[in-house]
C-alpha positions, 0 to 999 in steps of 0.5 A, a space after each residue: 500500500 502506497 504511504 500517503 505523502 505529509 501534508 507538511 511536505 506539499 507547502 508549495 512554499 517549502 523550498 522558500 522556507 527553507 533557503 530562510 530558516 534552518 528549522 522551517 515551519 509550513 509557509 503562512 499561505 499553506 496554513 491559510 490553506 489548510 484552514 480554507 480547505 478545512 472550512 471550520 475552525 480548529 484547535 491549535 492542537 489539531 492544526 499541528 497534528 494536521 501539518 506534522 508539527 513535532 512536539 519541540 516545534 509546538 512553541 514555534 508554531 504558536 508564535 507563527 499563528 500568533 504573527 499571523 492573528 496580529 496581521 490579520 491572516 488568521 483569527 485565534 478565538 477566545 476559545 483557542 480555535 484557529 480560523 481562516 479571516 478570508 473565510 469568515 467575512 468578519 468585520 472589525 468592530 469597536 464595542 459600545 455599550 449601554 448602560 442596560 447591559 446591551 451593546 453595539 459593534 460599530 465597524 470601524 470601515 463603515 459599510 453602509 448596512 449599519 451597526 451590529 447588535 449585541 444582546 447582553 449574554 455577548 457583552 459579558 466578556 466586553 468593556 466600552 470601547 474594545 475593538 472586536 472581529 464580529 461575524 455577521 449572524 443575521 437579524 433580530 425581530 426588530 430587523 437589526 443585523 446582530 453580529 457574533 463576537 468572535 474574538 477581542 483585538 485589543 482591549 479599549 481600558 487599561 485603567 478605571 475611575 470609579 467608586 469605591 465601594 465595600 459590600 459584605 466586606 468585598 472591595 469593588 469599584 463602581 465606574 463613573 462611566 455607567 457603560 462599564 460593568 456595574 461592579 469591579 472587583 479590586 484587589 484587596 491589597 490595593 486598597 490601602 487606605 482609600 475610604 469608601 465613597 472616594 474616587 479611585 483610579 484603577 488598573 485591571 488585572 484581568 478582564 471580564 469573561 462570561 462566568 468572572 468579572 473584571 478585576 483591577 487594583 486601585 493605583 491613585 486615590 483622587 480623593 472625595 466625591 464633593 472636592 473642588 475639580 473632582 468633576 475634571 480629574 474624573 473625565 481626564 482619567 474616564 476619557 484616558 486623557 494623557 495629561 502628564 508629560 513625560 520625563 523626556 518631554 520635560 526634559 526636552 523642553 527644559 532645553 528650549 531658549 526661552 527668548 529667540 536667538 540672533 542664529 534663530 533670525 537666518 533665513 528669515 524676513 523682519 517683520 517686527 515693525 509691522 503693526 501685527 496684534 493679537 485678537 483673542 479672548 479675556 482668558 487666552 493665554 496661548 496666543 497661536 495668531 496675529 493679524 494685519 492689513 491695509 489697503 493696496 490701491 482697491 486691493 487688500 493685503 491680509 497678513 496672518 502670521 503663526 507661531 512656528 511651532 515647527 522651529 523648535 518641536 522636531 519630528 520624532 524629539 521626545 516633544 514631538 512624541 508626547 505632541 502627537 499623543 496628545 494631538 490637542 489641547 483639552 479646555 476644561 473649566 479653569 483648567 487646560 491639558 495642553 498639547 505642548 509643555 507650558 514653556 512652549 505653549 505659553 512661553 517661546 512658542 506664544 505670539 506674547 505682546 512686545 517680544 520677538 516671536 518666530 512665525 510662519 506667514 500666509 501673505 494674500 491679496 485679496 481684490 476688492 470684491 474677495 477674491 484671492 489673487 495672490 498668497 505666498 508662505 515665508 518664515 519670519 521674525 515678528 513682535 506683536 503690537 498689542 494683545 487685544 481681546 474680542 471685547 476691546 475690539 468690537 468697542 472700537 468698531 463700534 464707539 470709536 477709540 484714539 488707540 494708534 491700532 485703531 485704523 489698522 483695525 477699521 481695515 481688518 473690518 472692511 476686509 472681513 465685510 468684503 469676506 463675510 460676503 463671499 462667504 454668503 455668496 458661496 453658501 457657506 452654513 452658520 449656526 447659531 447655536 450658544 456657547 456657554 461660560 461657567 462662573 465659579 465661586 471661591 470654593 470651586 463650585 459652579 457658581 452660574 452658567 452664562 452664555 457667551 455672547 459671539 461678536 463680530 471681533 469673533 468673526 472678523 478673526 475666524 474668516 482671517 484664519 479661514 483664508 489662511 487654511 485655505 492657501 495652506 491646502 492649496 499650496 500643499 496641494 500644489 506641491 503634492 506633499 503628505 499633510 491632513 486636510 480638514 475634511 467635511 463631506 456630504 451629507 450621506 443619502 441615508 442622513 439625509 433622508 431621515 431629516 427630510 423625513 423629520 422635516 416632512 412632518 413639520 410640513 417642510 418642504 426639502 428644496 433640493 436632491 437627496 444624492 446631491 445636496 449643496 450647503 447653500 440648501 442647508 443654508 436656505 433651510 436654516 433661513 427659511 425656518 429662523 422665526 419658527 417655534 421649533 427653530 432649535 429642533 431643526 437646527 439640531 436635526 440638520 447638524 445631526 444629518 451632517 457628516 462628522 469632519 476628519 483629519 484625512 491626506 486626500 483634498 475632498 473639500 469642506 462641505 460646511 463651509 463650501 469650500 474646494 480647499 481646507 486645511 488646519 494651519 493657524 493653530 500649530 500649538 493647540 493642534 497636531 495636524 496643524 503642525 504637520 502642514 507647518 512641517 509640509 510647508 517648510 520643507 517645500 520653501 527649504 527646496 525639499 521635494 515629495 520624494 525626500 520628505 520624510 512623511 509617506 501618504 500612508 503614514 499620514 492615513 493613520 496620523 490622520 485616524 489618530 488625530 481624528 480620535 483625539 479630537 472626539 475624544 477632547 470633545 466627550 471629555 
């Protein structure tokens, strides 16, 4: 009887594994293979059996099949069974829970058919926020697609803020985050002398699974419940705010000048003695921009000048490193996480009144009628005039004033009435909603919550820095080179459609195509309904019907602003993707070229994702 040949010796990639490994196991592709041929999972075990793994290549193999479930060519399960990921239609997945036990994996590559549902019986071995490999497993009663868990990727919590709590002389924590498990159990050791009642800070030793809870030991006491800015050191630790910097960052910083040098001025043009000033709120204290302008025959010349951020925080510099972790600055009530350690953002990086300051500039004239006939991009050395606020300025727009600024100013507000109405031309969208302001007492506490009244001084700034990001866009455009653009798309067909529905029963008419809306549409809705009743129902429904706006390398344009080219330039101390398009541009003005930049497209794809998360991220916290 012919003996039958070993599977193991069929790999069609034997010879190549061979030529590189003295021990060679069975290819990545030939395991794939089995797996498919197969058709079903299978144990570790059975795996080895099947292609003749010897018992002292066992830990090898299981390495192998462990690279292969990191690179997604495989999937090892929670229970230890090894399946083909091409077979298995799987989809990844971030887990969100509710706080009734059940849940919801949201693909993390939209495919337009929606979310998966996750009874409660699945969510016991899941936390919020952990990324899964679901397989699609048909619908509910209700018509929902649910999905079957097949494995955790990564885990969303490594630490909890919570409660603590002692029943029946058991130590648990009891989340702030009411989508986490009801009741973790920590370790008694670590306890130490935290009180019941307090907030606690914990790390999980080991996480849930169908029959165990999670368990954690405590590793910061916040402190009590009531104490002055326990509502703010709470969301920093549930939203995983970083909020220290590292010792390497610190000490980095530590190094930075604290003044600009005569060797920082090479290359540089001198703009100290143009009348650049500051326009900001009464509490700033980071001062990104300055602005000025005047009149050139019928034209206008706009000259937005920026902190260059770029100069001193190098790519890859322990700076850099905790910048890009960051990726933003968070603003709490009295208090701010910053993006860069104080001595930069505060310091040598602010555009501080009476000081030189190194700077980026975006130089445009713009024609009489608004449009933009010319910009370039150069570094500079400038010293702000004045570090004016909204307030002050809007006063003197109105009363008068005989500060020596004040005709530089009455040219700034031309300039941006010629903008504001090319803005309105091109049917950009406003919403009206309110911004808030929280008055404290002497004891911390929330003494009354006033609404923020915008001013024209707030507009007039925010359609300088719009012009300056458009010709950031443009020119990196131009020139081809790996930054993120700030993009806003359209609305989706299936948005859309829920709020033509909402509006349909109010008895509106939607004036315009499902598939192709403008934003001169959303426009003339907005005005259409401004004296209704349920004016701020609409207003929120057509703000839930928009598309969230992301940090991406691919021009797609600003669908909210209606415009064919954005990106973030003007806030290179509060922003990471700012810093990036800082970076692009400086490297395009010292004669660099795509090919010798050191940022590819595709790295700028997963900046872009993080970028995007952090922002969100700030935004919950």
């Amino acid at each position: 009887m012919k003996k039958k040949t070993s599977l193991r010796l069929q790999d069609p990639y034997l010879q190549r594994e061979t030529q590189r490994y003295e021990h060679p196991l069975p290819s990545r592709e030939w395991i794939t293979e089995m797996l498919e041929d197969r058709g079903v999972p299978l144990k570790t075990e059975s795996l080895a059996i099947l292609l003749d793994i010897a018992e002292h290549e066992m830990p090898f193999f299981e390495r192998r099949l462990t690279a292969m479930a990191r690179d997604g060519q495989i999937l090892i399960n929670r229970r230890g069974m090894v399946c083909a990921a091409e077979k298995l239609a799987l989809v990844k997945c971030r887990v969100e829970a509710h706080k009734d036990g059940f849940g919801f994996a949201v693909p993390l590559t939209p495919d337009g058919q929606g979310d998966f549902v996750l009874p409660a019986r699945q969510m016991r071995g899941l936390m919020h926020g952990d990324t899964v490999t679901v397989r699609p497993a048909g619908t509910d009663r209700r018509g929902r697609r649910e999905g079957q868990v097949l494995d955790v990727i990564e885990r969303a919590q490594k630490t909890v803020v919570g409660r603590l709590m002692i029943e029946r002389g058991i130590a648990m924590l009891s989340p702030e985050d009411s989508r986490l498990p009801d009741s973790i159990l920590l370790e008694p050791d670590s306890v130490g002398k935290a009180k019941p009642g307090q907030v606690v800070v914990a790390q999980i030793d080991s996480y849930p699974d169908a029959h165990r809870p999670a368990v954690a030991s405590v590793v910061e006491v916040l402190g009590n419940y009531a104490d002055s800015g326990m509502e703010i050191e709470i969301a920093v630790r549930q939203h995983h705010l970083p909020h220290q910097f590292s010792a390497a960052c610190e000490k980095a910083a530590a190094k930075i000048p604290s003044a600009v040098r005569k060797t920082d001025l090479k290359g540089r043009e001198d703009l100290r003695d143009l009348p650049l000033v500051t326009i900001d709120g009464e509490s700033s204290r980071d001062f990104d921009d300055a602005v000025y302008a005047e009149k050139q025959g019928r034209n206008f010349r706009l000259v937005v000048a920026i902190a260059d951020v770029s100069h001193y925080v190098k790519p890859k510099d322990a700076i850099d490193a905790d910048a890009l972790d960051r990726a933003t600055s968070v603003y709490f009530p009295r208090r701010v996480i910053p993006m860069l350690p104080e001595s930069l953002s505060n310091g040598i990086c602010s555009l501080n009144p009476d000081v030189d300051r190194l700077c980026m500039v975006c130089d445009m004239v713009f024609t009489y009628a608004g449009n933009l006939k010319s910009y370039r991009f150069y570094p500079a050395v400038m010293r702000s005039h004045a570090r004016l606020t909204y307030t002050q300025v809007w006063d003197w727009i109105e009363n008068g004033s005989d500060n020596p600024l004040k005709p530089h100013i009455d040219t700034l507000y031309k300039l941006y009435q010629i903008l504001l109405k090319k803005r309105h031309q091109r049917g950009a969208m406003e919403f009206e909603t309110t911004e808030t302001e929280m008055i404290f007492d002497k004891q911390g506490k929330i003494k009354r919550i006033v609404p923020v009244v915008r001013n024209e001084a707030h507009r007039l700034i925010e359609e300088c820095m719009i012009a300056a990001n458009i010709c950031a866009a443009k020119y990196i455009g131009r020139h081809k080179l790996p930054a993120l653009y700030r993009v806003h798309d359209h609305p989706s067909v299936e948005r859309l459609g829920k709020l033509i529905d909402f509006l349909g029963k109010r008895g509106i008419k939607w004036q315009g195509a499902l598939d192709n809306a403008t934003p001169a549409q959303f426009s003339a809705l907005l005005a259409q309904c401004a004296d209704r009743p349920d004016f701020a129902q609409i207003e929120i429904m057509v703000l839930r019907s928009m598309s969230q706006a992301i940090y991406i390398p691919e021009n797609r344009g600003h669908f909210g602003l209606a415009l064919e080219h954005y990106a973030h330039f003007t806030s290179p101390i509060r922003r990471y993707p700012d810093l990036l398009v800082h970076r692009a541009i400086r490297h395009q003005l010292q004669g660099g070229t795509r090919d010798n930049y050191r940022y590819s497209a595709e790295s700028m794809v997963e900046k872009g994702k993080h970028c995007s998360m952090t922002e969100r991220r700030a935004d919950e916290a």
